[in-house]
N, C-alpha and C positions, 0 to 999 in steps of 0.2 A: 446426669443432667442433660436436659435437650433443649439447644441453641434453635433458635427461629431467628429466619434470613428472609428479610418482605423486600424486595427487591432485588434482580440479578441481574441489571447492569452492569457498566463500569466499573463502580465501586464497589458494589453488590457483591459482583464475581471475583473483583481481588480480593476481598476481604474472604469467602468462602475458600477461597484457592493456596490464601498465607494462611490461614486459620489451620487447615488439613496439614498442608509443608510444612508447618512449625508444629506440628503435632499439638495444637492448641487443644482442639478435639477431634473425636471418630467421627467421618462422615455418618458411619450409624446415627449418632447422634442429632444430626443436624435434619432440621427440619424448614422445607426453604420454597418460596413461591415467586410467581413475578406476574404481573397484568396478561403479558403474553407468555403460555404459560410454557412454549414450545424454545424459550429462552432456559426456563429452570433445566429442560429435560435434556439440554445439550452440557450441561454441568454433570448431571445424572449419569449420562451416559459416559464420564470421564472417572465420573467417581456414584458407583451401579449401588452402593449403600445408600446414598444420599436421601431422604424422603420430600417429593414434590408434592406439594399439599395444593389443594386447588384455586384456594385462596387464602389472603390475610386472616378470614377469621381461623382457617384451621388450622393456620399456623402458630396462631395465639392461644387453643385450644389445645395443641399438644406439646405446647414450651412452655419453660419458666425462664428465660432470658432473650429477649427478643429483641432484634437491631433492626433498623427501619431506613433502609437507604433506598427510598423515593424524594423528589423532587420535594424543597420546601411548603409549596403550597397541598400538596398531595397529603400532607401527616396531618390536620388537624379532622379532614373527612374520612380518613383509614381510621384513627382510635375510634372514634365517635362509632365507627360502623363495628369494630370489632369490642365494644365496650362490655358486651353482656360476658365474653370470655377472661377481661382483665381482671385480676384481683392482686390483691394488698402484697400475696407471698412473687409475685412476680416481676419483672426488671423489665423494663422500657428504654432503649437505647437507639437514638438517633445520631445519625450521624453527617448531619447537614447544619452551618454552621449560626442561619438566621434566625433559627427556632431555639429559645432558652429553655434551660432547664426548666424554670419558675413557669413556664406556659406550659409544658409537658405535664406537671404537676397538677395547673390547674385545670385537667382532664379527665385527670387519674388518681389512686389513690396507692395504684403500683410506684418500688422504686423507681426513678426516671434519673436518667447520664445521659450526656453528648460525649462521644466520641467521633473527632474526624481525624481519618485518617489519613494515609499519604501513597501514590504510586509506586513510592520507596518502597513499604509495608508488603507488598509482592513478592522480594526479594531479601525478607525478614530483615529491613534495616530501614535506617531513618527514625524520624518519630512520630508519635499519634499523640492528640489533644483531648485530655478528659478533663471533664467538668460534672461536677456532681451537684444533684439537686440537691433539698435540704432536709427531704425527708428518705432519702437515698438508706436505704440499710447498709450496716458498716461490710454485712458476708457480701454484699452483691459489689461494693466500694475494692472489694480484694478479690473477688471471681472476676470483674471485667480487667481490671489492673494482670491480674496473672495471666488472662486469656491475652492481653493486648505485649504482655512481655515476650512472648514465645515469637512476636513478628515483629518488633518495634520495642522502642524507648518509648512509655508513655509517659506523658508528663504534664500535672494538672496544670490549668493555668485561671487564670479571673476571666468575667465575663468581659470585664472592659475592652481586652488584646485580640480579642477570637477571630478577628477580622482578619488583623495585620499577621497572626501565629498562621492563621490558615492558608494566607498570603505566602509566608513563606514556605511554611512546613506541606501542603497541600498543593497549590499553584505552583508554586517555585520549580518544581522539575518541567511543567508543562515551558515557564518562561525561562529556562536556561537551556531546556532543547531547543529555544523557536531559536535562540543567543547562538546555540552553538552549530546549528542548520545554517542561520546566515554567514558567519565563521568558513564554514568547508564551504558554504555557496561560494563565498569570499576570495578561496585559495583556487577551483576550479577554476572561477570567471578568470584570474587575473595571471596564473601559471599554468605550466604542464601536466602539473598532476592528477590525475580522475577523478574522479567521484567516488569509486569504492576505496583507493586506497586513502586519502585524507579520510573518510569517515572512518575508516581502520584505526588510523593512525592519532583523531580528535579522541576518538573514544576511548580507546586507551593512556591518553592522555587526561582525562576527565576522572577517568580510574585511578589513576593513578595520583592525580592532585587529589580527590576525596582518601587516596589512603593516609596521603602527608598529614592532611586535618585532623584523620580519624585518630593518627598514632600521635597527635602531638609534635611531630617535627618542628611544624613554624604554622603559625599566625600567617592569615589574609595579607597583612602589612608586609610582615619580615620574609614570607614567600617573594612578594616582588623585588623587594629590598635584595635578594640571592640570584635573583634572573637579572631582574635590572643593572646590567654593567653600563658606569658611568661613559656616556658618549658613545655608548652600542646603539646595536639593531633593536632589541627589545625596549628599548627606551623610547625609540621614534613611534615605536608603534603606540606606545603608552599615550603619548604628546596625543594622536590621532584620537583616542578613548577618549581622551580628558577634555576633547575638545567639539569631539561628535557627538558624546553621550548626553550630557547636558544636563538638567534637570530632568532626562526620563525615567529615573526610576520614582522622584518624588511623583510625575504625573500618572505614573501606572498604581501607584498605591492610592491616590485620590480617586481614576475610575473605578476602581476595583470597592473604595470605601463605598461610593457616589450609586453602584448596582445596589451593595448590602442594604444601604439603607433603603431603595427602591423595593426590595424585599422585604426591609422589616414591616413597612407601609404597608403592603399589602397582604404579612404576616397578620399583624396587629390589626384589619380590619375582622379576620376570620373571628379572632379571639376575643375580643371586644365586642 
């Protein structure tokens, strides 16, 4: 089967890069482009199988499962232009999180899924968010699911959450770097120790609390409930959290809600 990859940005390129390392598939297989096309050919040159197609349409011309990771507004004038290539035995997979299934759909008469995925997904862990449209075929509902297992935990969810899952499961490592850059900014500014050796020393620690989670040890709660010794150091610090932090994380999920919808607006004029 041959995978088409219409974007190779960011996400574009991690998703191409865990796909290959999870042995998801053969770069033979993969058929991949991008606006500027001197982005595909530097993938290419890492992995000399890969096929650079010159554009979107030939990239929907020589696949039957194609992921679409261009900007939101970008996907409803790409199908339109790549239209005469889509047909019914074919999968449409986007991975941006404003665009629903049901608008994919009413494009196409190919399968159509959203899958967004996560920075995690790189480093085959974390998880990825599917969502299946309703005319999705059941073979394409278990080829994206087995492709998305080989780099992540996929895990459907409803349209309703896709905001706040994305928020976390997508966003989240972007806002727990900025969390933990000001952290070692934190320890520089105020002690001895350098810069390279706390970031040594944060991220190894970062490591190391995601294996506690990963394995089960303790809970968010009862981790601090074990650090936290009553009348300690790690306590004062906590007092400072509890009292600095404030309502910022309800207000970072409000702007964050407050853009989507500014997208779905202007999702919803295209398609209307």
């Amino acid at each position: 089967m041959k995978v088409g990859i219409i974007g190779t940005g960011n996400m574009g390129s991690i998703l191409i890069e865990a796909f290959i390392d999870g042995n998801a598939i053969s770069p033979s297989n993969l058929n991949i482009t991008n606006r500027t096309l001197n982005k595909a050919k530097i993938l290419q040159h890492t992995f000399p199988s890969i096929q650079v197609c010159k554009d979107a349409l030939e990239v929907f011309q020589q696949s039957e499962l194609i992921f679409i990771c261009v900007k939101p507004l970008d996907i409803y004038p790409l199908i339109k232009q790549c239209e005469p290539a889509i047909s019914k035995n074919k999968c449409i997979v986007s991975i941006t999180s404003p665009i629903s299934v049901n608008q994919l759909e009413s494009l196409t008469n190919a399968s159509c899924a959203r899958a967004i995925p996560s920075i995690t997904n790189r480093a085959l862990s974390g998880v990825s968010l599917l969502t299946y449209g309703e005319n999705c075929d059941d073979f394409w509902k278990r080829k994206i699911k087995e492709m998305l297992s080989h780099i992540s935990i996929p895990i459907e969810i409803e349209d309703n959450i896709t905001r706040v899952a994305s928020d976390i499961v997508s966003c989240g490592p972007a806002f727990f770097s900025f969390i933990a850059q000001r952290f070692i900014d934190g320890a520089v500014a105020k002690t001895k120790i350098d810069q390279s050796t706390a970031t040594l020393f944060a991220g190894e620690m970062l490591v190391g609390l995601g294996e506690l989670i990963k394995k089960g040890y303790y809970t968010l709660p009862t981790l601090q409930e074990k650090v936290c010794v009553k009348g300690g150091i790690t306590g004062e610090g906590i007092k400072i959290l509890e009292n600095e932090l404030g309502d910022m994380f309800e207000k970072l999920f409000e702007a964050t809600h407050n853009k989507f919808d500014e997208d779905l607006i202007a999702i919803k004029k295209q398609f209307s």
